[in-house]
PDB file of N, CA, C, O and CB in Angstrom:
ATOM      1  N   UNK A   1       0.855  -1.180   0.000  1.00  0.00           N
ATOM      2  CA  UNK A   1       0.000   0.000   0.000  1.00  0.00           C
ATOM      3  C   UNK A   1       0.896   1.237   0.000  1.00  0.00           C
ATOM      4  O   UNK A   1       1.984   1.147   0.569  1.00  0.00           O
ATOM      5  CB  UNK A   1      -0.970   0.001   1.233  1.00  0.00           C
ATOM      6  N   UNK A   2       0.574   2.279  -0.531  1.00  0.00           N
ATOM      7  CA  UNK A   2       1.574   3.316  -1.344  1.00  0.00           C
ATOM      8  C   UNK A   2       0.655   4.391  -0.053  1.00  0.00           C
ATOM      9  O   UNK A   2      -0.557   4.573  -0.171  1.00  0.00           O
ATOM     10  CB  UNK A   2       1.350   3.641  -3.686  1.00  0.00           C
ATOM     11  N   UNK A   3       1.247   4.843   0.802  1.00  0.00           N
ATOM     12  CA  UNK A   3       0.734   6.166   1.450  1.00  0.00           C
ATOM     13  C   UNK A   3       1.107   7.914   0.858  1.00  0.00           C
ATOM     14  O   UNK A   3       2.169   8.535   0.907  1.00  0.00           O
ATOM     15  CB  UNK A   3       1.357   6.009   2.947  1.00  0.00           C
ATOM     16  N   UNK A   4      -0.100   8.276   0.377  1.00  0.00           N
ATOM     17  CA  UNK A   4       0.129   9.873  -0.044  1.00  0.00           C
ATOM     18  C   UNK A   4      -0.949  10.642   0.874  1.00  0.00           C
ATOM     19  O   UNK A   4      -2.113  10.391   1.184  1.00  0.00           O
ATOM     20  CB  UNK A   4      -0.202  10.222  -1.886  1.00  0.00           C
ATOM     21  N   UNK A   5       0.013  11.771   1.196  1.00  0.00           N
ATOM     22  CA  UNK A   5      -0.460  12.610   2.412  1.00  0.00           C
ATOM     23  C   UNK A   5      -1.032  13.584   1.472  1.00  0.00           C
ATOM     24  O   UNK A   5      -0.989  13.534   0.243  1.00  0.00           O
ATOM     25  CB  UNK A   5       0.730  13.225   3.598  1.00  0.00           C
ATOM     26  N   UNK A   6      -1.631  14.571   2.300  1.00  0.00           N
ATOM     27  CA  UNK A   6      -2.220  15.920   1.539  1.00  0.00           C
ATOM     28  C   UNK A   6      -2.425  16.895   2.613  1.00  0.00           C
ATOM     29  O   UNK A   6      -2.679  16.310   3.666  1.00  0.00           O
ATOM     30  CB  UNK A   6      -3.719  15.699   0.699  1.00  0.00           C
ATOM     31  N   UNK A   7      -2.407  18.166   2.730  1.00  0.00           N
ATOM     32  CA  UNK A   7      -2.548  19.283   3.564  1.00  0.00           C
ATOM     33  C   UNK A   7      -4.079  19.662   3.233  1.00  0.00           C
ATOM     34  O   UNK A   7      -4.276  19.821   2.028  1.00  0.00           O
ATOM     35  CB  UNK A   7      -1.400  20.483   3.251  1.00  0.00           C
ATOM     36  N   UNK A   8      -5.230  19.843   4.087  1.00  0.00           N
ATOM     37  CA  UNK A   8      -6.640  20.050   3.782  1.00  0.00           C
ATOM     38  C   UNK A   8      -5.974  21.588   2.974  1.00  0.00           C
ATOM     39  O   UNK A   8      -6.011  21.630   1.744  1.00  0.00           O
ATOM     40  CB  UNK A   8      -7.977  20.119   5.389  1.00  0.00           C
ATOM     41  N   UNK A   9      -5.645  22.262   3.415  1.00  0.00           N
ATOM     42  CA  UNK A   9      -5.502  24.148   2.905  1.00  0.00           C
ATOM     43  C   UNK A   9      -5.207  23.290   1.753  1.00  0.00           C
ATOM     44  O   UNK A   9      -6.242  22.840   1.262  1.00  0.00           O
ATOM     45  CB  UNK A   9      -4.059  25.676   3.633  1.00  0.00           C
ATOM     46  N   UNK A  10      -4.214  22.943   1.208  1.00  0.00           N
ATOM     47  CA  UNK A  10      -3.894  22.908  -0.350  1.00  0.00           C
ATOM     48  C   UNK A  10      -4.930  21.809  -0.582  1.00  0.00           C
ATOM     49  O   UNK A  10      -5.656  22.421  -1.365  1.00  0.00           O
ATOM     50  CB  UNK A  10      -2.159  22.499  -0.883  1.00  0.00           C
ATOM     51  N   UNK A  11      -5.387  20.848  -0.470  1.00  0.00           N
ATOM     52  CA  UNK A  11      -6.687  19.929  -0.876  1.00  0.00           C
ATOM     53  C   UNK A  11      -7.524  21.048  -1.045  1.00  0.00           C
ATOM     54  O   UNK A  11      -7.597  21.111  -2.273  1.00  0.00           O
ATOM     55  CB  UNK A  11      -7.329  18.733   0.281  1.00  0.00           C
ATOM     56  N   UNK A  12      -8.234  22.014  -0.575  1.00  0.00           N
ATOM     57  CA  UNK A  12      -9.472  22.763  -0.981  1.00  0.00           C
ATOM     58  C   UNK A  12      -9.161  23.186  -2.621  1.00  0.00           C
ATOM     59  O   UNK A  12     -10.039  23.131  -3.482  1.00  0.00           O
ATOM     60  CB  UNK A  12      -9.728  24.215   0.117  1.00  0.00           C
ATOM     61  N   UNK A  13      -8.014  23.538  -2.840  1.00  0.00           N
ATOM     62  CA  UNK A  13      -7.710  24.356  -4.366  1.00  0.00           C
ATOM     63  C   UNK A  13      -7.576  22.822  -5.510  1.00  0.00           C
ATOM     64  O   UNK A  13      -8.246  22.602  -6.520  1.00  0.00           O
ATOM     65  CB  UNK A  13      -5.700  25.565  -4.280  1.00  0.00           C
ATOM     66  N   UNK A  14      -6.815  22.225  -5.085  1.00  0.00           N
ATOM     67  CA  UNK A  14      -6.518  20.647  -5.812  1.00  0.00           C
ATOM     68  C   UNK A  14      -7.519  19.571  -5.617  1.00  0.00           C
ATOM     69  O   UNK A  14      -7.083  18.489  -6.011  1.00  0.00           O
ATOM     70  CB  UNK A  14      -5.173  19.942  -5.225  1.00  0.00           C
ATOM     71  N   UNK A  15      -8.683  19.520  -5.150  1.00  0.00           N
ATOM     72  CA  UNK A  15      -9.450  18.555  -4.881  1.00  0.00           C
ATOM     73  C   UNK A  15      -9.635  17.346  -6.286  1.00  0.00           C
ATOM     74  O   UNK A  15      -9.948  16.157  -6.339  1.00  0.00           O
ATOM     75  CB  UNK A  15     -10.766  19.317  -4.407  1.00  0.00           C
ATOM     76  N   UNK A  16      -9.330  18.181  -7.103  1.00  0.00           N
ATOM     77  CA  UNK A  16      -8.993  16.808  -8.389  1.00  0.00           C
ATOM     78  C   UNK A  16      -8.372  16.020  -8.529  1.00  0.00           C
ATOM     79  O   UNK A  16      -8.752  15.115  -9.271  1.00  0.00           O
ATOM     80  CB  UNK A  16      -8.660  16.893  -9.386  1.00  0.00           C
ATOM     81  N   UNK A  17      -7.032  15.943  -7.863  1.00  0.00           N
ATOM     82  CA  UNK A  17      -6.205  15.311  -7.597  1.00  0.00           C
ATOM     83  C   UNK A  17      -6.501  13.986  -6.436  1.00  0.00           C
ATOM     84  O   UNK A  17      -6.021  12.855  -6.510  1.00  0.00           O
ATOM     85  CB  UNK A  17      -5.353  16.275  -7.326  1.00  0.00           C
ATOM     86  N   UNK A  18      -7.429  14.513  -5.379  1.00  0.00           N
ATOM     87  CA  UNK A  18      -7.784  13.367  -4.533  1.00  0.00           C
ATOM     88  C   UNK A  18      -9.107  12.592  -5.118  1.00  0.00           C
ATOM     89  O   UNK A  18      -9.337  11.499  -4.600  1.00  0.00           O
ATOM     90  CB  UNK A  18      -8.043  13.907  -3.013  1.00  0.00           C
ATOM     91  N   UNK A  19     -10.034  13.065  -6.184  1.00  0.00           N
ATOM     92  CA  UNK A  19     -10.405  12.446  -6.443  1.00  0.00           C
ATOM     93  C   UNK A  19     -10.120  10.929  -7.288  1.00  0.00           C
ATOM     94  O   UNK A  19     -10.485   9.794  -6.981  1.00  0.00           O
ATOM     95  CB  UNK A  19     -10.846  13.141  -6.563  1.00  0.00           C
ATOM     96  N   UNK A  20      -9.048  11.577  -8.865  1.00  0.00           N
ATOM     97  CA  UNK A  20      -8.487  10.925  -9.260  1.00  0.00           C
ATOM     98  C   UNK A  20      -7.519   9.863  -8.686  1.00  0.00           C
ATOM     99  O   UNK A  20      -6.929   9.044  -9.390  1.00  0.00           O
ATOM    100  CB  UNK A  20      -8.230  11.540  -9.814  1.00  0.00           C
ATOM    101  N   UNK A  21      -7.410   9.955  -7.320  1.00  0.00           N
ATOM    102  CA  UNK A  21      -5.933   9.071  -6.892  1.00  0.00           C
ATOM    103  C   UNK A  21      -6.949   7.617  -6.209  1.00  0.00           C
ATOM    104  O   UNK A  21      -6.730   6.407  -6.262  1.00  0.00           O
ATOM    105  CB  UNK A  21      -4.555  10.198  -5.243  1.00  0.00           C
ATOM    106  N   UNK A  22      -8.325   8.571  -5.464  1.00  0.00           N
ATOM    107  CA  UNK A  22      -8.956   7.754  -5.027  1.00  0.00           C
ATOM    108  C   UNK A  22      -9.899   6.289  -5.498  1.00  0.00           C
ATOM    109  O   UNK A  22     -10.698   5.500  -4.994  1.00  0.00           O
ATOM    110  CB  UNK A  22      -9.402   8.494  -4.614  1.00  0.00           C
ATOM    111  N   UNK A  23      -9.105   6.581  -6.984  1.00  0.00           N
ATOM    112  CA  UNK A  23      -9.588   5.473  -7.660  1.00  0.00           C
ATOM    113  C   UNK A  23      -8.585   4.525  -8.073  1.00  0.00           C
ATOM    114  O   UNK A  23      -8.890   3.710  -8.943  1.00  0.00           O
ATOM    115  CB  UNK A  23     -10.299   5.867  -8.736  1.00  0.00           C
ATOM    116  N   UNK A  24      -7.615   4.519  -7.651  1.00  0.00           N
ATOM    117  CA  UNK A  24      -6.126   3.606  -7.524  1.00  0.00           C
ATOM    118  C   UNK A  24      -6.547   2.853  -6.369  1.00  0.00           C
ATOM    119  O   UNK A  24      -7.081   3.036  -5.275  1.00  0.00           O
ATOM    120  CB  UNK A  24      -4.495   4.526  -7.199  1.00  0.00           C
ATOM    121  N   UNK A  25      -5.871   1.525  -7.394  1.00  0.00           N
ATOM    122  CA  UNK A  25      -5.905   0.624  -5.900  1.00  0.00           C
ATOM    123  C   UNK A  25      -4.493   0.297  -5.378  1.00  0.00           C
ATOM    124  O   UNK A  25      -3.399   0.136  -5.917  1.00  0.00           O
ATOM    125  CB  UNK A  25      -6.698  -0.950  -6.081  1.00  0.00           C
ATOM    126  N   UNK A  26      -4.876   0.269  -4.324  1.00  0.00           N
ATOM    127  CA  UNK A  26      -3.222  -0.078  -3.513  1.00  0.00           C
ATOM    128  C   UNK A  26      -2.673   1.390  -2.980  1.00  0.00           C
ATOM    129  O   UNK A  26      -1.494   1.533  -2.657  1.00  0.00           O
ATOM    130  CB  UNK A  26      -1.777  -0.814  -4.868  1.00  0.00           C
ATOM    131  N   UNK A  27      -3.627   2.457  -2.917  1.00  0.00           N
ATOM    132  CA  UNK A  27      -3.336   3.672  -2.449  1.00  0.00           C
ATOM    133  C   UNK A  27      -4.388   3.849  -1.383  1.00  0.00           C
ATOM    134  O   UNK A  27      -5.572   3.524  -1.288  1.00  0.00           O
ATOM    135  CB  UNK A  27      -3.308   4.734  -3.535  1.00  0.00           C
ATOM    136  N   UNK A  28      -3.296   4.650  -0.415  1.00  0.00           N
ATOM    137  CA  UNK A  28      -3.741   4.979   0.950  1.00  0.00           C
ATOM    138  C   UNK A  28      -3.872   6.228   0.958  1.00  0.00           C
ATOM    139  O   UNK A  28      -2.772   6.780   0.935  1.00  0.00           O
ATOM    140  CB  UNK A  28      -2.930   4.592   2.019  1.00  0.00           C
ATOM    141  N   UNK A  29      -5.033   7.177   0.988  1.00  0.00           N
ATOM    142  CA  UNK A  29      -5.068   8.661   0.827  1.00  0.00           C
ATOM    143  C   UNK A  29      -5.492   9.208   1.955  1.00  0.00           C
ATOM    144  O   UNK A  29      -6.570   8.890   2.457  1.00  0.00           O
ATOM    145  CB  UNK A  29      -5.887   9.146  -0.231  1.00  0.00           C
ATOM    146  N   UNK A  30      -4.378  10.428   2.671  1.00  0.00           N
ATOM    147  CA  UNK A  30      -4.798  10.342   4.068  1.00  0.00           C
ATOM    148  C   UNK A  30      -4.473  12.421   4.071  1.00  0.00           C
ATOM    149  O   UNK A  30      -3.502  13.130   3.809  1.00  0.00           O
ATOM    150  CB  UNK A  30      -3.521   8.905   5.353  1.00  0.00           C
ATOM    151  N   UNK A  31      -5.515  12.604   4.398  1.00  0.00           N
ATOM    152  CA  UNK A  31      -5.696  14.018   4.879  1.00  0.00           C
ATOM    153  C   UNK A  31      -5.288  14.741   5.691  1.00  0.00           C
ATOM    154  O   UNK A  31      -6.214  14.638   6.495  1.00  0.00           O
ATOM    155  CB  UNK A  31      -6.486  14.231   5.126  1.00  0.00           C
ATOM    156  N   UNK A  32      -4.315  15.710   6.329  1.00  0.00           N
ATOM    157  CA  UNK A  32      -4.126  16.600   7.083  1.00  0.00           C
ATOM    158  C   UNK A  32      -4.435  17.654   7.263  1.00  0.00           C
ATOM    159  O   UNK A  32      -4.906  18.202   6.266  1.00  0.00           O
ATOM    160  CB  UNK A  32      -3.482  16.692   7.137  1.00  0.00           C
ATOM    161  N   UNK A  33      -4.377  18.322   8.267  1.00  0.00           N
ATOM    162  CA  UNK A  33      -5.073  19.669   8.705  1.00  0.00           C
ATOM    163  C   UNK A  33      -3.751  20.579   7.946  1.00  0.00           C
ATOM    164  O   UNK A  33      -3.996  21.386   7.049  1.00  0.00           O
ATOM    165  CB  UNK A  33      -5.354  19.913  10.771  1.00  0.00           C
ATOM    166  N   UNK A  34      -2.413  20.335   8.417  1.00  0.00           N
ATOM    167  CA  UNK A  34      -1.220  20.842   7.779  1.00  0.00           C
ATOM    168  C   UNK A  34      -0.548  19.944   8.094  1.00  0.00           C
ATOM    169  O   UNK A  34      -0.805  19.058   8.909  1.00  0.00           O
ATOM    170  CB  UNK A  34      -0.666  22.084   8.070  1.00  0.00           C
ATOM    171  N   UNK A  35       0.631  20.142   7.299  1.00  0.00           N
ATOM    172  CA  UNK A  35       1.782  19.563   6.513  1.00  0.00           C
ATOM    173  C   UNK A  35       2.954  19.947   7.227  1.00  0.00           C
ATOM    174  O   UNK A  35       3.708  19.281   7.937  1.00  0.00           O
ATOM    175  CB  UNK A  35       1.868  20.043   5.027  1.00  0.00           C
ATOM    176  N   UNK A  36       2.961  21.289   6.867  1.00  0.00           N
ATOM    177  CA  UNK A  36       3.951  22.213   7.575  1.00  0.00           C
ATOM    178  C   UNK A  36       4.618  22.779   6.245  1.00  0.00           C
ATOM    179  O   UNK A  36       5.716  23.297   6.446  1.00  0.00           O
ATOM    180  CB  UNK A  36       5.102  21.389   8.730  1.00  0.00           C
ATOM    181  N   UNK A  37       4.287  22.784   5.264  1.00  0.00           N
ATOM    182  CA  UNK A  37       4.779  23.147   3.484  1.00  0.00           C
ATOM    183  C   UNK A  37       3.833  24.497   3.245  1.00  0.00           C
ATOM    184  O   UNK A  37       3.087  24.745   2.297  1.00  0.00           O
ATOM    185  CB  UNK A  37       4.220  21.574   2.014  1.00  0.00           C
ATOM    186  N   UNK A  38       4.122  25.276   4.427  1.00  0.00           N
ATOM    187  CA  UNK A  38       3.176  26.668   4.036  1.00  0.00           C
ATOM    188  C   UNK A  38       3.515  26.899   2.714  1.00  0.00           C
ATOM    189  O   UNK A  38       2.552  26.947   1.949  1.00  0.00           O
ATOM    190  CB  UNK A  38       3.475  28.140   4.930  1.00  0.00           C
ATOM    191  N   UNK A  39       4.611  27.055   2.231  1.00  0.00           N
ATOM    192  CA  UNK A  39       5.149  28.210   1.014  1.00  0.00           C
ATOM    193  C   UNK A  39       4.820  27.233   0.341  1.00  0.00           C
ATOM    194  O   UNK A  39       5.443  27.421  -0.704  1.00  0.00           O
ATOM    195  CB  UNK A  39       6.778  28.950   0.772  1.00  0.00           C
ATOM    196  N   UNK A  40       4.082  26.016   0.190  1.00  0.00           N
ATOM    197  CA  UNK A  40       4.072  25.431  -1.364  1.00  0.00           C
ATOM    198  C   UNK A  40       2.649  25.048  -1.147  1.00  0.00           C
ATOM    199  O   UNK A  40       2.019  24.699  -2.146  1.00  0.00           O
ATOM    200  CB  UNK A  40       5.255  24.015  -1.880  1.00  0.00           C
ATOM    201  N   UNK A  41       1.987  25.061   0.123  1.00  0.00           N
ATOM    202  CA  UNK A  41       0.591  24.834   0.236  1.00  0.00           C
ATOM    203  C   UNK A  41       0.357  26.268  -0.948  1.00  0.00           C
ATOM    204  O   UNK A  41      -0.182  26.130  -2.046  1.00  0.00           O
ATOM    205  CB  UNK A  41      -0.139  24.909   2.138  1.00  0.00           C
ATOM    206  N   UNK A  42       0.795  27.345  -0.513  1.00  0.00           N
ATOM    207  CA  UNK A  42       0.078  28.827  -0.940  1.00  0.00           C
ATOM    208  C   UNK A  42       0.431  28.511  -2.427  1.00  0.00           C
ATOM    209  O   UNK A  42      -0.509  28.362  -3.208  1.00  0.00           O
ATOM    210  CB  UNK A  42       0.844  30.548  -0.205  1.00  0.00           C
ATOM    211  N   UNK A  43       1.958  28.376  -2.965  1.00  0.00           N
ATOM    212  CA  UNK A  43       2.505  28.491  -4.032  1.00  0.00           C
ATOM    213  C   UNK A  43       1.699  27.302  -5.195  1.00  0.00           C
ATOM    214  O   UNK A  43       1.413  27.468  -6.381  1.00  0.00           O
ATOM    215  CB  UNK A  43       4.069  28.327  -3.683  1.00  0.00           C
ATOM    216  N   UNK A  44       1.549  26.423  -4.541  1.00  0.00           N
ATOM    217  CA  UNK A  44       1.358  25.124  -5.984  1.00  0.00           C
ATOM    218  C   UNK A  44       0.826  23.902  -5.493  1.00  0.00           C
ATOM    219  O   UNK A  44       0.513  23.873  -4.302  1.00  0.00           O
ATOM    220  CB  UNK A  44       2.938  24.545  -6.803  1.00  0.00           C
ATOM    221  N   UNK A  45       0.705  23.130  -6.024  1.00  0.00           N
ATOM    222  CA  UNK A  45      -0.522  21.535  -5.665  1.00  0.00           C
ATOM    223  C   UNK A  45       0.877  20.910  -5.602  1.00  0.00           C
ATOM    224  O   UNK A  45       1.877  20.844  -6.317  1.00  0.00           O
ATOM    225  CB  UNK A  45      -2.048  20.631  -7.243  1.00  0.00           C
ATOM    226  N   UNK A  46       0.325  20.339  -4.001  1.00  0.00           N
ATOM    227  CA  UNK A  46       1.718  19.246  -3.423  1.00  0.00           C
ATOM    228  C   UNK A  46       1.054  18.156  -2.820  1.00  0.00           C
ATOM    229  O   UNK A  46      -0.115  18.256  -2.449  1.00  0.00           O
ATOM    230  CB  UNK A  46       2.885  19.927  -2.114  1.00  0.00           C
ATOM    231  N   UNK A  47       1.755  17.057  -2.688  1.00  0.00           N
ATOM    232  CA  UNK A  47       1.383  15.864  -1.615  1.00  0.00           C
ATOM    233  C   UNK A  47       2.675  15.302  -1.526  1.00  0.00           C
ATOM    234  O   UNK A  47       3.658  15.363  -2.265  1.00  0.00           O
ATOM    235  CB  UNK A  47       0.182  14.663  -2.073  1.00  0.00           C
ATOM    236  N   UNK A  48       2.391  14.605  -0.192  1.00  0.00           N
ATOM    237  CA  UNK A  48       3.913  13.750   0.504  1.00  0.00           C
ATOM    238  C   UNK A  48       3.640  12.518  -0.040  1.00  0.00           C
ATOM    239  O   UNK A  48       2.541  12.123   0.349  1.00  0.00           O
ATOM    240  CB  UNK A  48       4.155  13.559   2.424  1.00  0.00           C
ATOM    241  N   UNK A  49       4.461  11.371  -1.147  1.00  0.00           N
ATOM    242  CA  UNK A  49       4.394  10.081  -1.724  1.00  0.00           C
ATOM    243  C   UNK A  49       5.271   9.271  -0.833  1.00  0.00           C
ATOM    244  O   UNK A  49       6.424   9.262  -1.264  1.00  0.00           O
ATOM    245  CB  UNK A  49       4.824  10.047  -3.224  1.00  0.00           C
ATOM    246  N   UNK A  50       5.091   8.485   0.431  1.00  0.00           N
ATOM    247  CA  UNK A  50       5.487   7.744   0.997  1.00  0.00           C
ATOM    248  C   UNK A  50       6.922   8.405   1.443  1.00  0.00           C
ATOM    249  O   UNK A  50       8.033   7.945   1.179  1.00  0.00           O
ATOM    250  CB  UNK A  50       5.347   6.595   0.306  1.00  0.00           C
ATOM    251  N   UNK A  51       6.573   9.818   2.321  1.00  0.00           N
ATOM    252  CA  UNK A  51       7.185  10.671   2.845  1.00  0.00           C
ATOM    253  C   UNK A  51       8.426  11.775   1.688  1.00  0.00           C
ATOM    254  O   UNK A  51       9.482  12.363   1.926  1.00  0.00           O
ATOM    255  CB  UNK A  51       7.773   9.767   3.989  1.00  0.00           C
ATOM    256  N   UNK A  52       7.735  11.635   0.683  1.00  0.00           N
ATOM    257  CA  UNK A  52       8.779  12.539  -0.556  1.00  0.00           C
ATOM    258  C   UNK A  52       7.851  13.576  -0.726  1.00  0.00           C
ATOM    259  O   UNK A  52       6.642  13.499  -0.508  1.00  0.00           O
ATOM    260  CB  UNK A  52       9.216  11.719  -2.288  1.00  0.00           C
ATOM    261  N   UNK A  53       8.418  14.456  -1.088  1.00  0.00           N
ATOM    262  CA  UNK A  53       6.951  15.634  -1.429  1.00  0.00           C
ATOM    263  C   UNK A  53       7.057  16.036  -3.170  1.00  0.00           C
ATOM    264  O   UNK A  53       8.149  16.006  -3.737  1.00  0.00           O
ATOM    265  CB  UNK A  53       7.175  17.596  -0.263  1.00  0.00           C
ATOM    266  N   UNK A  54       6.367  16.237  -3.564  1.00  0.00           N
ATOM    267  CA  UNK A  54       5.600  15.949  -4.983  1.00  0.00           C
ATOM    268  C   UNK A  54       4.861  16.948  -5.095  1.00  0.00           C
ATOM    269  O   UNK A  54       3.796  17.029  -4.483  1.00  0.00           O
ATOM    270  CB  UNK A  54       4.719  14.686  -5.158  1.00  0.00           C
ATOM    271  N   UNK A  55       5.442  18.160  -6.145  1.00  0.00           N
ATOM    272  CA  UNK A  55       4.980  19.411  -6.329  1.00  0.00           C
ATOM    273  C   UNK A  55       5.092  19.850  -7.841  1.00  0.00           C
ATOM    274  O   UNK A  55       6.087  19.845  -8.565  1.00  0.00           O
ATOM    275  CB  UNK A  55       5.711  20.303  -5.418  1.00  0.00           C
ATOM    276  N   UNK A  56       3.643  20.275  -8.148  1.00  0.00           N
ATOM    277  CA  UNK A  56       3.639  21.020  -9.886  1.00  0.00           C
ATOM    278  C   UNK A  56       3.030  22.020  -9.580  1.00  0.00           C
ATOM    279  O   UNK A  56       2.675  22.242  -8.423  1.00  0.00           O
ATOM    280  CB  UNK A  56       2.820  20.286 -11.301  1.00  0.00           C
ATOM    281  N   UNK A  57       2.795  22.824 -10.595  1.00  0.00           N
ATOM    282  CA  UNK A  57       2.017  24.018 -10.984  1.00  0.00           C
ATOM    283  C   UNK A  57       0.450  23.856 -10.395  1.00  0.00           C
ATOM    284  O   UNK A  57      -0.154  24.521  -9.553  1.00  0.00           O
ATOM    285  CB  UNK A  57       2.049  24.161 -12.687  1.00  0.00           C
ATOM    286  N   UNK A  58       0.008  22.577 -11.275  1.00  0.00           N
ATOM    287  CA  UNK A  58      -1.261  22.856 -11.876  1.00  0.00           C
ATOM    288  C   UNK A  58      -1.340  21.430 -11.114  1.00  0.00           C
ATOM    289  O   UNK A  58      -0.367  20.693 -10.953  1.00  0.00           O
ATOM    290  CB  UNK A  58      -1.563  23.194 -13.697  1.00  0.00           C
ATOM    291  N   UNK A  59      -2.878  21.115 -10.596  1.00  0.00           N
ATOM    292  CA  UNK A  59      -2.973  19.584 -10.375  1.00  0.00           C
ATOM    293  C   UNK A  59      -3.086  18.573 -11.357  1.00  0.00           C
ATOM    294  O   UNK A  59      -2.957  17.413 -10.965  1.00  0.00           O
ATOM    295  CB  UNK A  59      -3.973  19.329  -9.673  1.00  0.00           C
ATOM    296  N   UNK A  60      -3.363  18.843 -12.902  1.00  0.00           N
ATOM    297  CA  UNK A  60      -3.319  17.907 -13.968  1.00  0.00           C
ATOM    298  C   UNK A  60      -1.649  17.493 -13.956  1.00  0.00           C
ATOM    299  O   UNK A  60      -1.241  16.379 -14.285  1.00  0.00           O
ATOM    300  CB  UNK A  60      -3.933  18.638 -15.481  1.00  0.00           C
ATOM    301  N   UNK A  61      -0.925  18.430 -13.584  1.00  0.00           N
ATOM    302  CA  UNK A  61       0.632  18.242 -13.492  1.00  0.00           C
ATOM    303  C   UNK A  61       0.997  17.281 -12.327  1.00  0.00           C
ATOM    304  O   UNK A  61       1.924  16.475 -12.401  1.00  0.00           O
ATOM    305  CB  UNK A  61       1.394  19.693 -13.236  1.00  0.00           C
ATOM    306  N   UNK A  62       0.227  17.425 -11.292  1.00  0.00           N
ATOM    307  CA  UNK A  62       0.339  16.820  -9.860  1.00  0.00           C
ATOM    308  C   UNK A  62       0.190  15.451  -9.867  1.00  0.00           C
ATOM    309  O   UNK A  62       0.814  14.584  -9.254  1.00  0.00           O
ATOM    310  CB  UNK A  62      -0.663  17.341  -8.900  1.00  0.00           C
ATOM    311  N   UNK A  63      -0.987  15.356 -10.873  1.00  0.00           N
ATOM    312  CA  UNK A  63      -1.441  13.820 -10.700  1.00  0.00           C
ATOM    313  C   UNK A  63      -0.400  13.166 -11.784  1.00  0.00           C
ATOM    314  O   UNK A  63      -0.108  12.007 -11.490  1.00  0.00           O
ATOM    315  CB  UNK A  63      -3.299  13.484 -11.121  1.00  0.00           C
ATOM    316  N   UNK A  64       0.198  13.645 -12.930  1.00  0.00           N
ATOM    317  CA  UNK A  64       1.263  12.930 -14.011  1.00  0.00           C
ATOM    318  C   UNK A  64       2.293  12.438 -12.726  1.00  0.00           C
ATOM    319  O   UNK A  64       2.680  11.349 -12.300  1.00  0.00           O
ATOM    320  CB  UNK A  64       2.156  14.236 -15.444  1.00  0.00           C
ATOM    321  N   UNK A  65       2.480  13.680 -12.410  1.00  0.00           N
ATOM    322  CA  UNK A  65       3.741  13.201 -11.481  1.00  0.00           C
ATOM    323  C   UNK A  65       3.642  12.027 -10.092  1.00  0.00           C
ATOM    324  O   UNK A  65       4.607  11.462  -9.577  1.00  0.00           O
ATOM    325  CB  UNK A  65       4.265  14.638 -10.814  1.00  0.00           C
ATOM    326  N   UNK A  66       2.445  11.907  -9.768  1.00  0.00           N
ATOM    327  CA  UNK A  66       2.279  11.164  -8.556  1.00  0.00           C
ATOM    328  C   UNK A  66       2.084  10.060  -9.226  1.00  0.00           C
ATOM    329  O   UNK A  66       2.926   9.205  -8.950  1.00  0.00           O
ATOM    330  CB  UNK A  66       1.219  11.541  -7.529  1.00  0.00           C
ATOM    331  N   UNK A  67       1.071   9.645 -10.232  1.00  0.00           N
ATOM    332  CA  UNK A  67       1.141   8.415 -11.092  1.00  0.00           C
ATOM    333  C   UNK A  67       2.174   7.798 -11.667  1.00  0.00           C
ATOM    334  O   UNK A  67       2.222   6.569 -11.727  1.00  0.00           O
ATOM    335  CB  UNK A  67       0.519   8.545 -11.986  1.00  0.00           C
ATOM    336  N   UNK A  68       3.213   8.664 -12.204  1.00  0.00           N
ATOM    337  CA  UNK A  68       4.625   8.523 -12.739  1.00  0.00           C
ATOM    338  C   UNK A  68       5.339   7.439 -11.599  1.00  0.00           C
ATOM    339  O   UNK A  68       5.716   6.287 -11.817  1.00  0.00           O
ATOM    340  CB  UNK A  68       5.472  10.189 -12.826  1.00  0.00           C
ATOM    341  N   UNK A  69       5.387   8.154 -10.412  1.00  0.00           N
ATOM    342  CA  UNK A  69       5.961   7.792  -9.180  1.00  0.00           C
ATOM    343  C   UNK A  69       5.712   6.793  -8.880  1.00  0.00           C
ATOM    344  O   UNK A  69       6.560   5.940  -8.617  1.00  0.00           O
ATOM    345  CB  UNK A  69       5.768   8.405  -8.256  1.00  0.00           C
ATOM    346  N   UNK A  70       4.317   6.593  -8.827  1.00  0.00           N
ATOM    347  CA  UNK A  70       3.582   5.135  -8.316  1.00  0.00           C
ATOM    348  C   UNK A  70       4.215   3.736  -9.316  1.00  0.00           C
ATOM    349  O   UNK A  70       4.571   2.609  -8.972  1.00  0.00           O
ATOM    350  CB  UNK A  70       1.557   5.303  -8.621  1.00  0.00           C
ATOM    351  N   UNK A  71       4.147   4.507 -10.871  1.00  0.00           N
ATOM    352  CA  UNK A  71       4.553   3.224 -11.708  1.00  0.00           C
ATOM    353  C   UNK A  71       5.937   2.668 -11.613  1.00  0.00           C
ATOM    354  O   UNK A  71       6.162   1.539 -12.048  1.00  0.00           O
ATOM    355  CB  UNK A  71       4.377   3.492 -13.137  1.00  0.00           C
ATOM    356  N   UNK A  72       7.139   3.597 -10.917  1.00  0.00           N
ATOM    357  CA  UNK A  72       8.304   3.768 -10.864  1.00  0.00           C
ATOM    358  C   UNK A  72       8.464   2.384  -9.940  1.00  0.00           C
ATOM    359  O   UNK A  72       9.018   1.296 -10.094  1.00  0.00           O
ATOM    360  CB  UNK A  72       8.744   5.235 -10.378  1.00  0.00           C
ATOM    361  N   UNK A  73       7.528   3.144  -8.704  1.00  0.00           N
ATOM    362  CA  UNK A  73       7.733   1.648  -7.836  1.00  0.00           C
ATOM    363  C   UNK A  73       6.908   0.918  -7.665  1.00  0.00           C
ATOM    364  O   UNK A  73       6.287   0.801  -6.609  1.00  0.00           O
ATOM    365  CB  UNK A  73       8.076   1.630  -6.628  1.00  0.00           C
ATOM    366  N   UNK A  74       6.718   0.215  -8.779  1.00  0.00           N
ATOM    367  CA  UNK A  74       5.532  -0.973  -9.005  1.00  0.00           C
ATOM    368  C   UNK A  74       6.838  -1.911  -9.242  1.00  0.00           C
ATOM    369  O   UNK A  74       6.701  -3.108  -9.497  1.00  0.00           O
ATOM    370  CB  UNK A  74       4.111  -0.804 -10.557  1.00  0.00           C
TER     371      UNK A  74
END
């Protein structure tokens, strides 16, 4: 099981991203109040991938990259 974290503040702007992930299986999607990634909560769509942090622009960018990741370590 692949654990990816998320900060609720940056989940309100990226919520596409948890939808899309939530349809992977073998993923553990787990919510926080904060992170402690103020400057990239504000700046850009992030999540922690089994404690790495994983940051794009845009969340269509967010999810290439977190999927990328996932296939890496399959």
């Amino acid at each position: 099981m692949t654990t990816i974290e998320f900060c609720a503040g940056n989940l309100r702007d990226h919520k596409k991203v948890w939808e899309v992930l939530e349809k992977i299986s073998g993923v553990e999607l787990i919510d926080y109040g904060c992170l402690g990634y103020c400057g990239n909560c504000y700046s850009e769509a992030f999540a922690i991938v089994e404690g790495r942090l994983i940051n794009a622009e845009t969340s269509e960018a967010l999810i290439k990259k977190i999927t990328q990741k996932l296939n890496e370590d399959d």
